[in-house]
ZADO-1210 file (C-alpha; in nm, 4 decimals, padded with zeros to 6 digits):
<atoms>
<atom x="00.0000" y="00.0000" z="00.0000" code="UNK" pos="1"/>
<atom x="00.1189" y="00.3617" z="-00.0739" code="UNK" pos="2"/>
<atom x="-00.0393" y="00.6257" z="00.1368" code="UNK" pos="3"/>
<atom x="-00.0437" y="00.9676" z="00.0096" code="UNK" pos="4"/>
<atom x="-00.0945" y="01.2828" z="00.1924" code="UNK" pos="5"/>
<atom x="-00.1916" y="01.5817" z="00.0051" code="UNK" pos="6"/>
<atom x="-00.1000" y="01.8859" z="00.2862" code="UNK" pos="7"/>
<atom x="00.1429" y="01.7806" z="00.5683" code="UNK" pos="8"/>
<atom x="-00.0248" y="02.0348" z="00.8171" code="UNK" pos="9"/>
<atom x="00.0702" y="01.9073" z="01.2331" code="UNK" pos="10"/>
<atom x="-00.2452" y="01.6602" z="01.1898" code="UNK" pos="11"/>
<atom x="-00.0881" y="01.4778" z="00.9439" code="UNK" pos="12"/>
<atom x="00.2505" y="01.4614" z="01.0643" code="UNK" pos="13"/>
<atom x="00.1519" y="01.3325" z="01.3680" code="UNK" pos="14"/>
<atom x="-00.0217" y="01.0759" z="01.1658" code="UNK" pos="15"/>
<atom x="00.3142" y="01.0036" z="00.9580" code="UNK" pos="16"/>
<atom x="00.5287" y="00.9379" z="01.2616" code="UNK" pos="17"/>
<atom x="00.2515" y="00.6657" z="01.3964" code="UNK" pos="18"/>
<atom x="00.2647" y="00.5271" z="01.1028" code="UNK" pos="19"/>
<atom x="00.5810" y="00.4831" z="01.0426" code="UNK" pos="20"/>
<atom x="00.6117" y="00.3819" z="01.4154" code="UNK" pos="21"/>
<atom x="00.3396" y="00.1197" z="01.3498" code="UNK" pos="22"/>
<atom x="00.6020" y="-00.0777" z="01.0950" code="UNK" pos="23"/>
<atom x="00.5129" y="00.1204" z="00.7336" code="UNK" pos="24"/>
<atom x="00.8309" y="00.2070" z="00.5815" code="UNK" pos="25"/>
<atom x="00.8657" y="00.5611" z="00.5034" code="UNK" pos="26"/>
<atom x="00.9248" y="00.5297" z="00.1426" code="UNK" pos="27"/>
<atom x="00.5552" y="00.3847" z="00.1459" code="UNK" pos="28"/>
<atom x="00.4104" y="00.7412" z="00.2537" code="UNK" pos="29"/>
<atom x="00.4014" y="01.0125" z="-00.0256" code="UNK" pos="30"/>
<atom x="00.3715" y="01.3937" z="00.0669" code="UNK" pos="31"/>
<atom x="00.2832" y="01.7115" z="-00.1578" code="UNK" pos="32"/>
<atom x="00.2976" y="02.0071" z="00.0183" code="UNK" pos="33"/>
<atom x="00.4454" y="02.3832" z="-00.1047" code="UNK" pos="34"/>
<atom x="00.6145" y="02.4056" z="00.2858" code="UNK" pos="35"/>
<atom x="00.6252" y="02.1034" z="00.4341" code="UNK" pos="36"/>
<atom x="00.6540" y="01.7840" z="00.2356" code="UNK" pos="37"/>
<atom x="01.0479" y="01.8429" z="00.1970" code="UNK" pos="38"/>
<atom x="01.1215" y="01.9162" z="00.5973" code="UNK" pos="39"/>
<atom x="00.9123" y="01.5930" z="00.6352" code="UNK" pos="40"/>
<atom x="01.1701" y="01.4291" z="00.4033" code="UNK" pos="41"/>
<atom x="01.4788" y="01.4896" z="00.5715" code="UNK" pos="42"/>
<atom x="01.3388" y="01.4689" z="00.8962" code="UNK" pos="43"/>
<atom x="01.1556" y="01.1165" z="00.8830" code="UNK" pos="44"/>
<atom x="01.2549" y="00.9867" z="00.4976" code="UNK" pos="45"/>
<atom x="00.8668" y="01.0038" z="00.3701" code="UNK" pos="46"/>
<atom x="00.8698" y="01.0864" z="-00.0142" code="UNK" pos="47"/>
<atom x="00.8199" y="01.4733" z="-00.0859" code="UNK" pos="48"/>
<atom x="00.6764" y="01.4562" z="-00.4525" code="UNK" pos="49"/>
<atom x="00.4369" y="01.6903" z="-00.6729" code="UNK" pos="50"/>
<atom x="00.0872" y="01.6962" z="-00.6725" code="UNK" pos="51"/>
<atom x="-00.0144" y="01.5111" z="-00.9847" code="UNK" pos="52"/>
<atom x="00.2476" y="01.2452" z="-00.8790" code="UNK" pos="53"/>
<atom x="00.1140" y="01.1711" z="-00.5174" code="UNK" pos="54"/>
<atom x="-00.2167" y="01.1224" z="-00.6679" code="UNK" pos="55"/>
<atom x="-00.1271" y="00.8992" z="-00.9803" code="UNK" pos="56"/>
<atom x="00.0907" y="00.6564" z="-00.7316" code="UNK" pos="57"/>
<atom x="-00.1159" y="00.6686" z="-00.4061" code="UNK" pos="58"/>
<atom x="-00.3796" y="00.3690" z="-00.3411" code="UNK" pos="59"/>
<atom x="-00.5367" y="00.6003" z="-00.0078" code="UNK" pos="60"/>
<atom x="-00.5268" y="00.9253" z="-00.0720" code="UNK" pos="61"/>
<atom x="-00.5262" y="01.1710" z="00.2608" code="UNK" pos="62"/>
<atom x="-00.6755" y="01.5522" z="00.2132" code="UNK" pos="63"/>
<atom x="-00.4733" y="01.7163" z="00.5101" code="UNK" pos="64"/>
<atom x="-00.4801" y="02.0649" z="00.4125" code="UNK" pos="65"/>
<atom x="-00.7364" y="02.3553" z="00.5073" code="UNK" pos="66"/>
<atom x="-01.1284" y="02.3239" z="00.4076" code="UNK" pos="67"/>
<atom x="-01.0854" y="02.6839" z="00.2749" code="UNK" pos="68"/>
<atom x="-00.8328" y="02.5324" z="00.0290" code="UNK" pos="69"/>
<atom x="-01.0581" y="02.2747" z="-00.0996" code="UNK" pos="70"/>
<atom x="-01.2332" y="02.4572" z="-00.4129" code="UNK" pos="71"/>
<atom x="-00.8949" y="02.6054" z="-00.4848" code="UNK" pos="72"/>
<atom x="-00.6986" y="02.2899" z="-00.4565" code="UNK" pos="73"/>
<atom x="-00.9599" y="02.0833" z="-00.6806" code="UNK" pos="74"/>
<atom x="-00.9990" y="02.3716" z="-00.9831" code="UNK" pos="75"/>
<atom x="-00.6212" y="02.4174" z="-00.9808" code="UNK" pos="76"/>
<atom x="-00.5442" y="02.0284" z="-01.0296" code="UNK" pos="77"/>
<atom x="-00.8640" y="01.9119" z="-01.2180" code="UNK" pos="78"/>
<atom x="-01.1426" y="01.7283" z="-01.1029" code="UNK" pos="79"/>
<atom x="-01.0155" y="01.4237" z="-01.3104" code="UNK" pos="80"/>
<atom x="-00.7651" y="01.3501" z="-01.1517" code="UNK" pos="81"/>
<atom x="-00.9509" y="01.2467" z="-00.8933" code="UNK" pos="82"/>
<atom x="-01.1927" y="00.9895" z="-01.0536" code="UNK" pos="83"/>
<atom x="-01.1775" y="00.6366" z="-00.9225" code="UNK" pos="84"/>
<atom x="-00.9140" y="00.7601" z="-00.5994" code="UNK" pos="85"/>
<atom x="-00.9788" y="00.6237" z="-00.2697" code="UNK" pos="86"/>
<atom x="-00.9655" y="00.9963" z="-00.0620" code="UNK" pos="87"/>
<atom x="-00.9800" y="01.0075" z="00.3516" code="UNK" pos="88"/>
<atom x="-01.0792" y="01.3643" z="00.4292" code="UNK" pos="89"/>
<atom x="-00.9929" y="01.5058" z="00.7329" code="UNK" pos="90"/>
<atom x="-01.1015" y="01.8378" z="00.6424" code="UNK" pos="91"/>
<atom x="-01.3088" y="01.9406" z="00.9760" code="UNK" pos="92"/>
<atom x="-01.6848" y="01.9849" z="00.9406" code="UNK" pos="93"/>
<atom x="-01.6861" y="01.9368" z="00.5301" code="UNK" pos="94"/>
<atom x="-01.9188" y="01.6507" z="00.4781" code="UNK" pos="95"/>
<atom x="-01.9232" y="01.3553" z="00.2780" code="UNK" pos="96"/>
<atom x="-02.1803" y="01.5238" z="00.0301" code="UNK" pos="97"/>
<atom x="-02.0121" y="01.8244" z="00.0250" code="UNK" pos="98"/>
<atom x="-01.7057" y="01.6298" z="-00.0662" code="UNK" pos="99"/>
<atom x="-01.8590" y="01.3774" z="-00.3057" code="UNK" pos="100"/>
<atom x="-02.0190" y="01.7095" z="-00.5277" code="UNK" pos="101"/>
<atom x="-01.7416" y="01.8132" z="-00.6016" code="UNK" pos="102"/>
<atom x="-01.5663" y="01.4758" z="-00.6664" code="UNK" pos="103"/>
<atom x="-01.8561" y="01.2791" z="-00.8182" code="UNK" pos="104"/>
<atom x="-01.6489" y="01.0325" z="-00.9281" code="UNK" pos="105"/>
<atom x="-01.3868" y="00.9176" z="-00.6253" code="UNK" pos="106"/>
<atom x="-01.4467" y="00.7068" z="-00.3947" code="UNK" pos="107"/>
<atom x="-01.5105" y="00.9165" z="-00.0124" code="UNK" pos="108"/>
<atom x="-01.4626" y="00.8167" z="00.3478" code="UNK" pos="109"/>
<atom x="-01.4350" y="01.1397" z="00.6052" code="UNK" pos="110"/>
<atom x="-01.2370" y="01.0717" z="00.9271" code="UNK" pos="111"/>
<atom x="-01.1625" y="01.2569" z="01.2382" code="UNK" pos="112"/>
<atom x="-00.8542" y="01.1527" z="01.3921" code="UNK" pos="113"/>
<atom x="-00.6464" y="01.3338" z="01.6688" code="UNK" pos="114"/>
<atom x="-00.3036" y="01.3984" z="01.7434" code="UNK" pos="115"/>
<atom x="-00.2110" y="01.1236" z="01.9514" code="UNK" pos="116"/>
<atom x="-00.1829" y="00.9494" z="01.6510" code="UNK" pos="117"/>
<atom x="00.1571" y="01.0109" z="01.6669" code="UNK" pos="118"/>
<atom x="00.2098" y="00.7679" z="01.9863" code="UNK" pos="119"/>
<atom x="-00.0439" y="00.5274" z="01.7672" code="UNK" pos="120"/>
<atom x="-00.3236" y="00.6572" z="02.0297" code="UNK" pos="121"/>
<atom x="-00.5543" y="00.8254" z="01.7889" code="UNK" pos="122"/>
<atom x="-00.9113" y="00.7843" z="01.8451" code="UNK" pos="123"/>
<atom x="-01.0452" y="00.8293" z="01.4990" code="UNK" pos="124"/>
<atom x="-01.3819" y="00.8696" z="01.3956" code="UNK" pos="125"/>
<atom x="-01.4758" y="00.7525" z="01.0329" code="UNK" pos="126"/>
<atom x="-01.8163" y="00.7814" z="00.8149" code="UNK" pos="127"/>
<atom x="-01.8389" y="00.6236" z="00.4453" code="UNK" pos="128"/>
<atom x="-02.0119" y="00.7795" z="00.1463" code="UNK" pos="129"/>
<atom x="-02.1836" y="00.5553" z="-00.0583" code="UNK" pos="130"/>
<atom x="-01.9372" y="00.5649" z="-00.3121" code="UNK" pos="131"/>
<atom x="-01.6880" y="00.3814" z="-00.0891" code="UNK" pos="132"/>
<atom x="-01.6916" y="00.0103" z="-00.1208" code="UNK" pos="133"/>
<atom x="-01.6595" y="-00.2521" z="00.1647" code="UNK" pos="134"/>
<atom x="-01.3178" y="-00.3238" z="00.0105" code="UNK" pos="135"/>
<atom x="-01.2357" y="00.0417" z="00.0844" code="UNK" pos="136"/>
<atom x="-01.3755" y="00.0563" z="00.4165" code="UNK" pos="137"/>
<atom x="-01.1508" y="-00.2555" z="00.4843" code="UNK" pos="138"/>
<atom x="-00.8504" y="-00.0484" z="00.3726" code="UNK" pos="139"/>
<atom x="-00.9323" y="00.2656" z="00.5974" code="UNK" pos="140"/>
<atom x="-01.0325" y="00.0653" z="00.8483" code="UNK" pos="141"/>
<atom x="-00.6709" y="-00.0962" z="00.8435" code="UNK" pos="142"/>
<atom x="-00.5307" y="00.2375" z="00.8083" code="UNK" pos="143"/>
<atom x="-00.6453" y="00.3976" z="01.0971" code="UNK" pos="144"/>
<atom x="-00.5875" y="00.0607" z="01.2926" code="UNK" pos="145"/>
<atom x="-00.2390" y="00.1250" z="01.2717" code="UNK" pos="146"/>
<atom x="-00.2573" y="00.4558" z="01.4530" code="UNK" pos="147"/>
<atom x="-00.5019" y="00.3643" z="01.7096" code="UNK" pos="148"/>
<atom x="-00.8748" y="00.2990" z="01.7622" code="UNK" pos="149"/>
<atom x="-01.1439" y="00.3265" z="01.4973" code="UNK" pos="150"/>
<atom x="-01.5146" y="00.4195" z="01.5509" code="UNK" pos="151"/>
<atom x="-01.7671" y="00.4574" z="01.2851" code="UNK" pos="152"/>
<atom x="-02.0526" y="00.7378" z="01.3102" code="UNK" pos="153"/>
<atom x="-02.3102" y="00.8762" z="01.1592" code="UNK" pos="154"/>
<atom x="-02.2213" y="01.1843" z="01.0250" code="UNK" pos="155"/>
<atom x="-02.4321" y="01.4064" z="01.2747" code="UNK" pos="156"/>
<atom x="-02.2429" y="01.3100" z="01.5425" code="UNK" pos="157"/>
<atom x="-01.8937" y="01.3897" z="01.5118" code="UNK" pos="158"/>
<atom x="-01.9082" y="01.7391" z="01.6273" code="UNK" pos="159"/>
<atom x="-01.9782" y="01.5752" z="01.9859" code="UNK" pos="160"/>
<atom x="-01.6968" y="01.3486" z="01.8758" code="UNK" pos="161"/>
<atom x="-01.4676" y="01.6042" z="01.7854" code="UNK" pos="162"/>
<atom x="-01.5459" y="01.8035" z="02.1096" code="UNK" pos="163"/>
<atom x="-01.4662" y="01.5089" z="02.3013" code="UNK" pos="164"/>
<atom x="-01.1441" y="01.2973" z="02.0827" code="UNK" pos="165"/>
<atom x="-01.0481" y="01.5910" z="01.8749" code="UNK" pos="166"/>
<atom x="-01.0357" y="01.8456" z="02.1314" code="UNK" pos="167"/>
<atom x="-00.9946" y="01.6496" z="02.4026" code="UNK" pos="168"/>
<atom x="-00.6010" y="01.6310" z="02.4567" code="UNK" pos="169"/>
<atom x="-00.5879" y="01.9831" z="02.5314" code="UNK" pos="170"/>
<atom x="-00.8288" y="01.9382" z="02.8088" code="UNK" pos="171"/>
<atom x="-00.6541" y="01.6064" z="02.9319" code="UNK" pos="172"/>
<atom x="-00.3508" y="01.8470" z="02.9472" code="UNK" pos="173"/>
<atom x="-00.5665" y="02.1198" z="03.1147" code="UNK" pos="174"/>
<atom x="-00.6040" y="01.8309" z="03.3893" code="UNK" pos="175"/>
<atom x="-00.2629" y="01.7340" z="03.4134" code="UNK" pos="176"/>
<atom x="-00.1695" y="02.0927" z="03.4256" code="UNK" pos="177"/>
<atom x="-00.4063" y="02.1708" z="03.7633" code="UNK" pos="178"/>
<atom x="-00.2788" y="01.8280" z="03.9209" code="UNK" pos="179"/>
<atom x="00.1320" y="01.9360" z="03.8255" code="UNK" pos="180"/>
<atom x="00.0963" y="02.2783" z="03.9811" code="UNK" pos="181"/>
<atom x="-00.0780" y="02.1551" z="04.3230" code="UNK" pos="182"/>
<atom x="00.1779" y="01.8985" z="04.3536" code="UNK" pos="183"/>
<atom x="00.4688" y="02.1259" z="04.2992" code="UNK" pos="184"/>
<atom x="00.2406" y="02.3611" z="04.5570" code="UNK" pos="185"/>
<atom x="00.2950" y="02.1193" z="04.8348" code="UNK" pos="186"/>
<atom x="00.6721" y="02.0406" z="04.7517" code="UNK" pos="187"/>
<atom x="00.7030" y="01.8135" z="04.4804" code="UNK" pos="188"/>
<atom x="01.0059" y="01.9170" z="04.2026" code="UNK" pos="189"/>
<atom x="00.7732" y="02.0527" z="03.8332" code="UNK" pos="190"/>
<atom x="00.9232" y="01.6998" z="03.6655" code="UNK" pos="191"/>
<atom x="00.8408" y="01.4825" z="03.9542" code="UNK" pos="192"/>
<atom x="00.4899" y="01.6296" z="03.9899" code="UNK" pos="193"/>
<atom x="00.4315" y="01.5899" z="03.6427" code="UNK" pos="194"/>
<atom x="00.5392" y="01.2198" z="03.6025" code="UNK" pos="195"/>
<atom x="00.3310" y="01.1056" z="03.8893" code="UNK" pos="196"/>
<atom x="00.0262" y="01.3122" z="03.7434" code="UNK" pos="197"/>
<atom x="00.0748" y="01.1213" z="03.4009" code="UNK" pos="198"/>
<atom x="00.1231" y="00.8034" z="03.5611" code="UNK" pos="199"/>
<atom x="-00.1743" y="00.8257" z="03.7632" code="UNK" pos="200"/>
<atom x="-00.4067" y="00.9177" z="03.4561" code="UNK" pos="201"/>
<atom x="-00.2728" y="00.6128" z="03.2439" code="UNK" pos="202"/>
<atom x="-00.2982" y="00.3672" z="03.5496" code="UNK" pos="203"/>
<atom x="-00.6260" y="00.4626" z="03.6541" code="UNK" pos="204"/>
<atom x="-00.7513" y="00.4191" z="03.3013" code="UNK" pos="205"/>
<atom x="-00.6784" y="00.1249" z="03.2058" code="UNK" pos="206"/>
<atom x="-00.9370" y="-00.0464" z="03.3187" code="UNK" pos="207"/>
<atom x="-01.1586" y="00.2288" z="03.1863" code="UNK" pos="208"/>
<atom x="-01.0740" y="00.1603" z="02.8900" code="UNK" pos="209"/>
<atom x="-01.0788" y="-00.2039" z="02.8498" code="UNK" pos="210"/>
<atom x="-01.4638" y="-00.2114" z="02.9632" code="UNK" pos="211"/>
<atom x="-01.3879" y="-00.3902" z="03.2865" code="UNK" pos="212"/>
<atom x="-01.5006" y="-00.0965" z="03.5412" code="UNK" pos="213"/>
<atom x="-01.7034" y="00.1971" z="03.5207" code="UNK" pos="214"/>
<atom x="-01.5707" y="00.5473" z="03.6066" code="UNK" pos="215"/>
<atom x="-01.8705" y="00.5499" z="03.9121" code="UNK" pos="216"/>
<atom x="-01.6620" y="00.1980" z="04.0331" code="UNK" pos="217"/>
<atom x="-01.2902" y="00.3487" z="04.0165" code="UNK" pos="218"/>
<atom x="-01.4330" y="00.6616" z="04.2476" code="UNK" pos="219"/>
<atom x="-01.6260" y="00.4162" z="04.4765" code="UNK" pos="220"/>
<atom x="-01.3160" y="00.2057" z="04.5158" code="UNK" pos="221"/>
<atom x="-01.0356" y="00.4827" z="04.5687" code="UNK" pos="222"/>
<atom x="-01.3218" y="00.7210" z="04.7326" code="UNK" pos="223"/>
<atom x="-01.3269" y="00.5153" z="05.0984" code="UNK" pos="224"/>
<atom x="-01.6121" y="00.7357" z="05.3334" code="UNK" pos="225"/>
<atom x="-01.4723" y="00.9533" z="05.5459" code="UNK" pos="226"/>
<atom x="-01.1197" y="00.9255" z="05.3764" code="UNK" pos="227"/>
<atom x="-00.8943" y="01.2474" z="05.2390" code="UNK" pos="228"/>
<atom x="-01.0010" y="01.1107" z="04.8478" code="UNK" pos="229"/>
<atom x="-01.3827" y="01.1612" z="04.9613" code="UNK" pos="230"/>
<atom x="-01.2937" y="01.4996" z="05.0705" code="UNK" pos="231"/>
<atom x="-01.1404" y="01.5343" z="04.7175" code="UNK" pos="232"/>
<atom x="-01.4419" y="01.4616" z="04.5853" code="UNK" pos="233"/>
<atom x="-01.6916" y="01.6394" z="04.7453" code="UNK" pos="234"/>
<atom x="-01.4585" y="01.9168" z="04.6616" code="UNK" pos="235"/>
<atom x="-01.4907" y="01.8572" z="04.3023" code="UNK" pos="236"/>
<atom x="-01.8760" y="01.7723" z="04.3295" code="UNK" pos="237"/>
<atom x="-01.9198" y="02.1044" z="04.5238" code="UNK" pos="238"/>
<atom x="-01.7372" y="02.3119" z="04.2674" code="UNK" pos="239"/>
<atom x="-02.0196" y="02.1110" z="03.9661" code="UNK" pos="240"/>
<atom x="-01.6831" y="01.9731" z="03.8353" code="UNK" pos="241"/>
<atom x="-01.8900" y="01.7351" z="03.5756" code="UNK" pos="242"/>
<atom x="-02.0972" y="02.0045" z="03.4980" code="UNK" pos="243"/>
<atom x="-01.8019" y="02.2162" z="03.3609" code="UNK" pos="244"/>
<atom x="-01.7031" y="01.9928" z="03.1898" code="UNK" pos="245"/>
<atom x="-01.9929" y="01.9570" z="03.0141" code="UNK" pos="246"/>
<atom x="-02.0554" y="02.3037" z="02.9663" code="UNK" pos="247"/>
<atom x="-01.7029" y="02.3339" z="02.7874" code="UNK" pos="248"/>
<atom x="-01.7794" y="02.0153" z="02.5767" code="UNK" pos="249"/>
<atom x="-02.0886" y="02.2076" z="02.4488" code="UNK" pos="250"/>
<atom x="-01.9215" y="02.5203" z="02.3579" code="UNK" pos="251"/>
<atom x="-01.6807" y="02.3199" z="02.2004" code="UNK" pos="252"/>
<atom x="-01.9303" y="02.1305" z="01.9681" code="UNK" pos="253"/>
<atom x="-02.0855" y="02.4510" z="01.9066" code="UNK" pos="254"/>
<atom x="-02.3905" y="02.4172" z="02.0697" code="UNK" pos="255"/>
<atom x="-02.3640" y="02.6938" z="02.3250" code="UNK" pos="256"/>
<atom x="-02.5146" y="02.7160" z="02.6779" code="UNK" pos="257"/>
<atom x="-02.8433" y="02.5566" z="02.6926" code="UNK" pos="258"/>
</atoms>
């Protein structure tokens, strides 16, 4: 398989280095970009090559530039070109019908994956147009496999998706910020107080994540009454912690303040 990223933007770097990380070999991953497809190149050993090459050789073909660029990109190459191409779009809130107008004749899947792709920890959101067969779905499905999870959606839901995958490491790292600055409050060095915060947050998921506890049973477990974690707690619960988080989860999926 040759993958073949039109744009090289920090999305799709990150994207690059977990896949490359995941076994691909770096002369397997084209790039066409006017500013960053050649720094890619020395730095990692991806292909930097033109526009009308990366699409000719590429079996999965990644939009990674701007949606503003779209109608530009498109006129200036030639719809054409495009006929028949598998394309993964990760251009934000452009939808699959959006995309398949003005490519009638390629074959469309739009994804939403985030930055921790790089580590091979993306959580990645996909929806299919009709134009994309299972065959194809098997291919992006592979893909995004080897840069982390893969959930398909119906397209209506992946602003809350977005507001909770895409945007979400920057409020993990909000988190780990408030824990790192108490902890170096009460005498712990700024690297110390960050490891143990980081730690903590991967330990205590784990079994989060692979469906054997609920978040309720972690606090119920670590929360003993009448113990200094309860008082934690009822800190957070007196302060509507869950409810701020939900109000910024909102904002962030554009729905505003109900």
């Amino acid at each position: 398989m040759i993958y073949g990223f039109l744009g090289a933007g920090h999305l799709a770097a990150t994207m690059i280095k977990g896949l490359i990380k995941s076994g691909v070999s770096p002369e397997k991953i084209l790039v066409s970009s006017p500013h960053s497809a050649q720094r890619l190149s020395t730095e990692i050993g991806v292909v930097s090559v033109s526009e009308s090459e990366l699409i000719e050789k590429s079996d999965l073909l990644v939009f990674a530039f701007l949606p503003q660029q779209l109608s530009t990109i498109i006129q200036t190459i030639g719809t054409d070109k495009f006929s028949d191409r598998l394309i993964v779009s990760l251009l934000g809130s452009t939808t699959v019908s959006q995309l398949q107008n003005l490519l009638p004749a390629a074959r469309i899947v739009r994804a939403m994956p985030n930055i921790n792709a790089e580590f091979n920890r993306s959580t990645t959101a996909v929806v299919a147009a009709p134009s994309a067969s299972d065959h194809d779905r098997q291919l992006v499905d592979t893909f995004f496999a080897k840069i982390g999870s893969l959930t398909e959606l119906p397209e209506e839901l992946f602003l809350a998706f977005s507001a909770i995958a895409g945007s979400g490491p920057a409020f993990a790292a909000l988190f780990l910020k408030g824990l790192q600055l108490s902890g170096i409050k009460l005498g712990l060095s700024k690297k110390d107080s960050l490891k143990i915060a980081a730690d903590m947050v991967l330990g205590s998921m784990a079994a989060i994540q692979k469906g054997s506890q609920q978040p309720d049973q972690v606090i119920k477990a670590v929360a003993s009454p009448g113990g200094s974690t309860a008082l934690g707690v009822a800190s957070f619960e007196a302060d509507n912690f869950v409810g701020v988080i939900e109000k910024a989860i909102k904002k962030t999926a554009g729905y505003g303040q109900k």
